[in-house]
N, C-alpha and C positions, 0 to 999 in steps of 0.2 A: 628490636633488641631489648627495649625494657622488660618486653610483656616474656620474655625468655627468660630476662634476668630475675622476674618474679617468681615464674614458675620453677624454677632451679631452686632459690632463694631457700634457706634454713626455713622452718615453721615457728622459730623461738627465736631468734634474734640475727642481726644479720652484721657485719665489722667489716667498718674503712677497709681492712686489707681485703677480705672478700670482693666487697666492690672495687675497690680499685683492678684486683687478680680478674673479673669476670669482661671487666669495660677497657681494660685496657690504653690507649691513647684517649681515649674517649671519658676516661675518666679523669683528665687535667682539671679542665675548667670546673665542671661538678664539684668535686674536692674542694677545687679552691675558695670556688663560691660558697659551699658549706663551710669553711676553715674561718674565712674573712667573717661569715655572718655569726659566727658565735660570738663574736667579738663583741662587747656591749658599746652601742650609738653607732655602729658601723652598717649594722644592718638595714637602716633609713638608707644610706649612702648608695648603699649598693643593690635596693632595689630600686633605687631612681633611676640610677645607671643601670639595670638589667631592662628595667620598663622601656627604655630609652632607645636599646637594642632590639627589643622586641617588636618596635614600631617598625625598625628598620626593616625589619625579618619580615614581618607583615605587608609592607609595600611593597617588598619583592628588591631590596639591595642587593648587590651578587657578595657583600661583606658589609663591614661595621664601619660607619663614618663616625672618625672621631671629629671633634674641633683642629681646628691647624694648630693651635698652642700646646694641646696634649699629642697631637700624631706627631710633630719636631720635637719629643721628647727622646733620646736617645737610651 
């Protein structure tokens, strides 16, 4: 899907709305996580928590384990 989405991609510059129009549902989290990291001091935050998940992903979790105090978060 990415290597599609390059090859498609403008040569000069490429805009949120494009990616979002190309990726569709798939471009929730992306988005957000770029939206969240522009943010200044947040960006520490949130690649702890991306790292965190990615371990997950790595050992093969069928989803994301939060903590019981963040997952009873309504």
């Amino acid at each position: 899907m990415l290597r599609q989405l390059h090859d498609e991609a403008p040569r000069d510059y490429v805009t949120v709305g494009c990616l979002m129009g190309r990726l569709r549902k798939r471009s929730f989290g992306m988005i957000m996580l770029a939206l969240v990291a522009t943010v200044p001091g947040v960006l520490i935050v949130a690649g702890l928590v991306l790292m965190v998940h990615a371990f997950q992903m790595i050992a093969g979790k069928p989803a994301p384990i939060f903590p019981r105090r963040i997952a009873a978060v309504p």
